[in-house]
C-alpha positions in Angstrom: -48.4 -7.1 -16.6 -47.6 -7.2 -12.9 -44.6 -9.9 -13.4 -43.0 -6.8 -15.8 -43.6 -4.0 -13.6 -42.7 -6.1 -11.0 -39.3 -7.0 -13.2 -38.5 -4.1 -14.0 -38.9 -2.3 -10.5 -36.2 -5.1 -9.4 -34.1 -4.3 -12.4 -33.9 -0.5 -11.2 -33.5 -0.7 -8.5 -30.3 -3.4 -8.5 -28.9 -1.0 -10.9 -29.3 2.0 -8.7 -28.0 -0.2 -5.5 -25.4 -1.0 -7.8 -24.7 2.8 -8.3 -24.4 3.8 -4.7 -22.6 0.5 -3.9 -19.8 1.0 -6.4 -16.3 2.0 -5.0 -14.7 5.4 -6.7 -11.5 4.9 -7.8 -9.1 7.7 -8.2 -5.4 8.3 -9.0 -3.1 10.2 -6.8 -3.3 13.2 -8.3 -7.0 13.7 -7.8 -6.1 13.9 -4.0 -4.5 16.3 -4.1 -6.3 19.3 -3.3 -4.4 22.7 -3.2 -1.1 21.5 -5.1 -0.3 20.3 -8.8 2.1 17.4 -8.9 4.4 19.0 -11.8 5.0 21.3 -8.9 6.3 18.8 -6.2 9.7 19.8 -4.6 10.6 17.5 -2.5 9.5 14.2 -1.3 9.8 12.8 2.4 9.3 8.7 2.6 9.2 7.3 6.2 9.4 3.7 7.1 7.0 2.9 9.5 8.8 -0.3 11.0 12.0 1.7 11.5 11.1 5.4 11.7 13.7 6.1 9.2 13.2 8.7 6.3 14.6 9.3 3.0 14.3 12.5 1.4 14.3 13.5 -2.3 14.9 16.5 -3.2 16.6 16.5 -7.0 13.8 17.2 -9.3 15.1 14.2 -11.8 14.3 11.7 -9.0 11.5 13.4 -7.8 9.4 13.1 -11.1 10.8 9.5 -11.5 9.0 8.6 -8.4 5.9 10.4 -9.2 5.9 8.5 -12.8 6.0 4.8 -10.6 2.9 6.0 -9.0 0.9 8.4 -11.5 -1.1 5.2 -12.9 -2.1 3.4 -9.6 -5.3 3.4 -8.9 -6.7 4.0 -5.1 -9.6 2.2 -4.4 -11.8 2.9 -1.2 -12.0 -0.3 1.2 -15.3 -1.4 2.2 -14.1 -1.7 5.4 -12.8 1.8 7.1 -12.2 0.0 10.7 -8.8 2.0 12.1 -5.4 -0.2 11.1 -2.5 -0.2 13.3 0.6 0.8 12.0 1.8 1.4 8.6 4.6 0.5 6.4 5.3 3.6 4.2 4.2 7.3 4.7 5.2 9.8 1.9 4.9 13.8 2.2 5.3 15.4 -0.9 6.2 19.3 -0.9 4.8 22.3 -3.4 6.5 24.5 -1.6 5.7 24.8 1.7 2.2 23.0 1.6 2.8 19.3 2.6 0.8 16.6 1.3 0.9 13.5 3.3 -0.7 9.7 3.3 0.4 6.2 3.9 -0.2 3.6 1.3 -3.4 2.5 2.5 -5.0 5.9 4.4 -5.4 9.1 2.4 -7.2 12.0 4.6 -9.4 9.7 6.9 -10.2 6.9 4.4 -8.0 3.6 3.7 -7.9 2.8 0.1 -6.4 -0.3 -1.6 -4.1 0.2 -4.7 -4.2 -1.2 -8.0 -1.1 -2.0 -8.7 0.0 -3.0 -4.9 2.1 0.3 -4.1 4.2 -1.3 -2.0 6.9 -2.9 -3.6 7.1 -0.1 -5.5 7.6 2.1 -2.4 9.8 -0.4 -1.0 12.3 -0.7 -3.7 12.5 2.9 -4.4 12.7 3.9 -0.9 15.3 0.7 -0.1 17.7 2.2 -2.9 17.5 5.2 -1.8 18.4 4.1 1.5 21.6 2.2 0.1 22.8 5.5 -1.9 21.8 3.5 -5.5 19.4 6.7 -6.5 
């Protein structure tokens, strides 16, 4: 009797730990707080290494950016120690209200992305850049 209560106490309380433990993943979308995404007007991509930006503001290219990212998945890091630097930031417009993270810090938190988001964000930004979008 004692080895089952004493079985399933452990049981409980690995799920439970498991509970707490277990890293919420959301899309991009779900950060966003005050803004829809079918309302986005413009997007801002910076590189970090060079300080350069591209804009889009043409809604075709706008939603075919969007669509590259809707389905990756941000993941938040067990380990929240402050990075240096960043490769990519992105600001993206409803309006006048500005929406902006890098591709590994939303708000305070660094996240990890499932796919990796940044060859996506390279390519796109890198053809923008060479007038091929």
């Amino acid at each position: 009797m004692r080895k089952s209560l004493f079985q399933i106490t452990l049981l409980s309380s690995l799920v439970m730990l498991s509970a707490c433990n277990g890293a919420k993943t959301q899309s991009l979308e779900e950060f966003f707080k005050d803004s829809k995404i079918e309302n986005v007007d413009k997007i801002i991509i910076q590189d970090g290494t060079t300080g350069g930006s591209e804009s889009i503001t043409e809604q075709e290219q706008i939603n075919e950016f969007l669509t590259l990212l809707k389905d990756i998945e941000f993941t938040q890091q067990d380990n929240q120690e402050e990075l240096k630097g960043w490769r990519y930031g992105i600001t993206v417009f409803d309006g006048e209200k500005g929406f902006t993270f890098t591709l590994s810090e939303i708000g305070d938190t660094f996240y990890k992305s499932n796919p990796d988001i940044y060859p996506i964000v390279d390519n796109y930004y890198k053809q923008l850049k060479n007038g091929k979008k």
